[in-house]
C-alpha positions in Angstrom: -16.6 -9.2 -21.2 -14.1 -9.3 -18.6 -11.2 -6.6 -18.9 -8.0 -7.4 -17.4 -4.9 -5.3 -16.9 -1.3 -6.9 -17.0 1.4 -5.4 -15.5 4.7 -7.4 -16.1 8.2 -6.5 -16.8 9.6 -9.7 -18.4 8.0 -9.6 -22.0 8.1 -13.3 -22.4 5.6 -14.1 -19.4 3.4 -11.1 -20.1 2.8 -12.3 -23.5 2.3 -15.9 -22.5 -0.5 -14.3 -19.7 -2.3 -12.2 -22.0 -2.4 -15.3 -24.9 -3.4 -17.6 -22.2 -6.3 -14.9 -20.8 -7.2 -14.3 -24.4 -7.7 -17.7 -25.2 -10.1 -18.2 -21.9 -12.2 -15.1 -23.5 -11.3 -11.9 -21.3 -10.0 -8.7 -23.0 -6.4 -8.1 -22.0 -4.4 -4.9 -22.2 -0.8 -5.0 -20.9 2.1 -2.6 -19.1 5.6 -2.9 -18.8 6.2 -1.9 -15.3 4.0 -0.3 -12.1 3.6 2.9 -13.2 2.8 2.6 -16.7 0.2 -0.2 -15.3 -0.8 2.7 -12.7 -1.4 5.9 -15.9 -3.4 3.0 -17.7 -5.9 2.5 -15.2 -6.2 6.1 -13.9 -6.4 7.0 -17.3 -9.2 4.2 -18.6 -10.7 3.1 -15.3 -12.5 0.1 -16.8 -10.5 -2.7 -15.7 -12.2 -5.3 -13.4 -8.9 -7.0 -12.4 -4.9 -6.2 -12.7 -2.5 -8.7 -12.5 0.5 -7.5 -11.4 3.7 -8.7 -11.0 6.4 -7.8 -7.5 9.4 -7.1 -8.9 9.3 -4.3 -11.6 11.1 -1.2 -12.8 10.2 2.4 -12.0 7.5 1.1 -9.3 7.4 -1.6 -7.9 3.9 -3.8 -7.6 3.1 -3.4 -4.0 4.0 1.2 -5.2 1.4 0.8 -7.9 -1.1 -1.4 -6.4 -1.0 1.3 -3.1 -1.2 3.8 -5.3 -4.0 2.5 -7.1 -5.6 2.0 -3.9 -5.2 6.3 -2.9 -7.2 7.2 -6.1 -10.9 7.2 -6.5 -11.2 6.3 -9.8 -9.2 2.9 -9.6 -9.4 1.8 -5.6 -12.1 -0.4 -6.1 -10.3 -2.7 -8.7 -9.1 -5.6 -7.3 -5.7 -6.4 -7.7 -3.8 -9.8 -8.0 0.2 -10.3 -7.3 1.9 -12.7 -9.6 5.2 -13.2 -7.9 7.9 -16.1 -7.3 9.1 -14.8 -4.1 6.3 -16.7 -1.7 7.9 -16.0 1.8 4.7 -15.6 4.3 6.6 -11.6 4.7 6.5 -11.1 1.1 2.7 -12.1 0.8 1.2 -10.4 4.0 3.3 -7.5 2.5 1.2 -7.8 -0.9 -2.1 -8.0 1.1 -1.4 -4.9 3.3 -0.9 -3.0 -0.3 -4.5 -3.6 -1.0 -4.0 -6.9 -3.1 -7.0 -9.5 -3.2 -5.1 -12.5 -4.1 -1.1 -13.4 -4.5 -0.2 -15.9 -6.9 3.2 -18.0 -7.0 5.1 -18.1 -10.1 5.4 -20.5 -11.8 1.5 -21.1 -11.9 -0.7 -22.9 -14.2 -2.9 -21.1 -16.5 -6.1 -22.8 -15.2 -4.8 -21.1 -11.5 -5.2 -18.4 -13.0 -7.9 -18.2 -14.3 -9.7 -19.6 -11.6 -8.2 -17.0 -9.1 -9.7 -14.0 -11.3 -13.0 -15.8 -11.3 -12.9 -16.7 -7.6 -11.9 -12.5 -6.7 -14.4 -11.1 -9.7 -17.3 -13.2 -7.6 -16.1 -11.9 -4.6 
């Protein structure tokens, strides 16, 4: 079983993500911003991909995903940017963080899906 890690600060599209991943068969936990995302996986290092969002509270994606990156215990889980800003800055930006993918908002949930598969075969 695939587990997946969601870090999103609107509660509307993280609940629609983790009912969409759900419903493909992965196990999904969830965070509110970047650093509760960040404690959760230092803290249950099991997750074989986060999804995180840009634009979040308290830390942003590209502070958590770097800082995910600096620890031992969690720099080897690939992370994936779900973000509606897709300027070519914003995404090599993303990338330089230590991201594997970046997806554009909105995005279908078969996208999705596919990009985890494509990055967990990686």
């Amino acid at each position: 079983m695939t587990n997946i890690l969601i870090a999103e600060d609107d509660n509307d599209i993280r609940e629609l993500i983790v009912l969409t991943l759900r419903f493909h068969g992965f196990t999904v936990d969830s965070a509110e911003d970047g650093q509760a995302a960040v404690e959760k996986a230092q803290n249950n290092p099991h997750y074989d991909v986060i999804l995180m969002d840009v634009r979040m509270p308290r830390m942003t994606g590209y502070q958590a995903c770097r800082a995910l990156k600096e620890n031992e215990q969690t720099k080897n889980i690939p992370v994936i940017f779900l973000s509606a800003k897709g300027q070519e800055q914003e995404i090599q930006t993303g990338i330089e963080a230590g991201a594997s993918d970046y997806i554009l908002k909105p995005f279908a949930p078969d996208d999705l899906v596919k990009t985890i598969q494509r990055v967990l075969n990686k």
